[in-house]
Each structure stands twice: as structure tokens, then as C-alpha cells.
C-alpha positions as CSV (number, residue, x, y, z in Angstrom):
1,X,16.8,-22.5,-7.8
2,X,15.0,-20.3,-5.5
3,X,11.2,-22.0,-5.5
4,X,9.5,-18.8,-4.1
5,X,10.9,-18.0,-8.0
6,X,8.5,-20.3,-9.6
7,X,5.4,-18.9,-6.9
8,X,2.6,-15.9,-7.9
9,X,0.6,-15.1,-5.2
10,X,-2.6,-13.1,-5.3
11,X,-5.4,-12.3,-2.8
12,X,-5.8,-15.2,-0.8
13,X,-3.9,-18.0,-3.2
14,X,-0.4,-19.0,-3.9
15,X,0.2,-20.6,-6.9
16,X,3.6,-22.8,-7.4
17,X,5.1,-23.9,-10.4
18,X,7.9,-27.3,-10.2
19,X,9.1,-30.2,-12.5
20,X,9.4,-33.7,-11.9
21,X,11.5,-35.8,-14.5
22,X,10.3,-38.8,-15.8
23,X,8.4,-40.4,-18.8
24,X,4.7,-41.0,-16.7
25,X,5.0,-39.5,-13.1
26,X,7.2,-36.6,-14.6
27,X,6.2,-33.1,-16.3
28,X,5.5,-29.6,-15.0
29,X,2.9,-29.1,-12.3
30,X,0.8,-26.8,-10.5
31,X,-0.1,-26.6,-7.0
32,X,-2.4,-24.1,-5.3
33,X,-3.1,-23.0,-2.1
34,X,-5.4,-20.7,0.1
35,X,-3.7,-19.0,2.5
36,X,-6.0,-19.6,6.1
37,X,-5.5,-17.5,9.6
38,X,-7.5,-18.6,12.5
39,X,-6.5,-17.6,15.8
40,X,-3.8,-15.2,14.7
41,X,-1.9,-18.3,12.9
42,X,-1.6,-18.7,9.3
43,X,-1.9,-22.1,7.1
44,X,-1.7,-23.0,3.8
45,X,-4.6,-25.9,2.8
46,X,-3.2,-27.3,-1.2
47,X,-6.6,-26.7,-2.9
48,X,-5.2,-29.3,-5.7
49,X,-1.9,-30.2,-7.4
50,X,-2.5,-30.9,-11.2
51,X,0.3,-31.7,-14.1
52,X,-0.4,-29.1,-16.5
53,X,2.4,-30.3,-19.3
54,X,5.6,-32.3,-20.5
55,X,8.9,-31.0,-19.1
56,X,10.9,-30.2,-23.0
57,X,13.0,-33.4,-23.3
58,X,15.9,-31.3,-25.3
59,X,17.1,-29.7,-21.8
60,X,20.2,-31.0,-21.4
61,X,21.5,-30.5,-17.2
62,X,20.9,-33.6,-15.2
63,X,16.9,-34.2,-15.4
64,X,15.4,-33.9,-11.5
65,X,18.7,-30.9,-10.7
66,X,18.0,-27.5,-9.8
67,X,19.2,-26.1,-13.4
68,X,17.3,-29.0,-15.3
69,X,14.1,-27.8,-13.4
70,X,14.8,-24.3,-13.5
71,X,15.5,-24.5,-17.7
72,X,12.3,-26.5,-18.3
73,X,10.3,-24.2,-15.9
74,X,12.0,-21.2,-17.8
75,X,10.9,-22.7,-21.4
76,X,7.3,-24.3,-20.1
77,X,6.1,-20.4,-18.6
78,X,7.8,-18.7,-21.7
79,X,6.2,-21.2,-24.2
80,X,2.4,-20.6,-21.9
81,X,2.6,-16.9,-21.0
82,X,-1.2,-16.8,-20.3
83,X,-0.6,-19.7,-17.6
84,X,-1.1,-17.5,-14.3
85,X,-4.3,-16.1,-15.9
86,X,-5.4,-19.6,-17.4
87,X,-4.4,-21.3,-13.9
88,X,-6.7,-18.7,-12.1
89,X,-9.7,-19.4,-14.6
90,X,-9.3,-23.4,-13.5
91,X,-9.2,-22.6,-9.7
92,X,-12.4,-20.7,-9.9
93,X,-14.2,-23.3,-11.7
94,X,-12.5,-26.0,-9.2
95,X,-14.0,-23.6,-6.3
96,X,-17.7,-23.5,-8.1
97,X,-17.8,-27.0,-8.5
98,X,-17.1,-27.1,-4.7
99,X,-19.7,-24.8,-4.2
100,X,-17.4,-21.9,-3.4
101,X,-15.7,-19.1,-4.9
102,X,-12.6,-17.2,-5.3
């Protein structure tokens, strides 16, 4: 699986989408970034890294492979089509509550 597949970038964020199997560190997570440039150089600071749901236990490919973690990505986003938008309401009320904005 290509992970840039499972990334939606906008303005000055990057928001990733991955799968971790198991039955309490395991699910499907977020993780967001700002993009930085100082100097000319550019870095990504992770603003936060949240588990937003339960990866579907009825995939069948070996749980942690790229095809398990591409099928439960594929039915998690398809079951929550409003996820980018819902994910970009929660950064700017995680950025307000750090006395910034997006």
C-alpha cells in the first residue's frame, strides 16, 4: 500500500490515515501535521495522533499486512465519508484550545 494513499493535504496540514491491529493498542488512527519552512527548509511538527475507530474484525488478509490495512482503511473511510471534513473541525478546536488557529 502506497501511504501517501491514505494522506489529504490542505493549506498548511497533512492529514494521514493508518491501522494498527490489535484488541487495545490496535484500530484506525489519525495523525496530523503542519507543514513548517524556516530558513528555506521544510518540517513537519505531528500536531497530534488520535485513534478515531475499531479496524472491522471481518477482514480476512493477515491483520498488521499491507492488504489487511489497506481493506480496513478502504471500509473505515467508506463507512465515515465526512472524516476529512470532521477531522478538520477537531484540529481547529485542538488549535483554539492552544490558543491558535488554523
Amino acid at each position: 500500500m502506497d501511504p501517501l494513499a491514505w494522506a489529504h493535504q490542505w493549506d498548511e496540514f497533512e492529514m494521514m490515515l493508518y491501522a494498527l491491529p490489535g484488541d487495545e493498542q490496535g484500530g484506525v488512527f489519525v495523525q496530523v501535521s503542519r507543514r513548517r519552512v524556516q530558513n528555506g527548509a521544510e518540517e513537519w511538527e505531528i500536531l497530534y495522533d488520535r485513534r478515531v475507530g475499531d479496524a472491522d474484525a471481518t477482514v480476512t488478509a493477515e491483520p498488521g499486512s499491507e492488504a489487511w490495512e489497506e481493506a480496513v482503511l478502504r471500509r473505515f473511510f467508506n463507512a465515515h465519508p465526512d472524516l476529512v471534513n470532521a477531522e478538520k473541525a477537531y484540529l481547529r478546536a485542538f488549535l483554539a484550545q492552544r490558543g491558535e488557529h488554523s
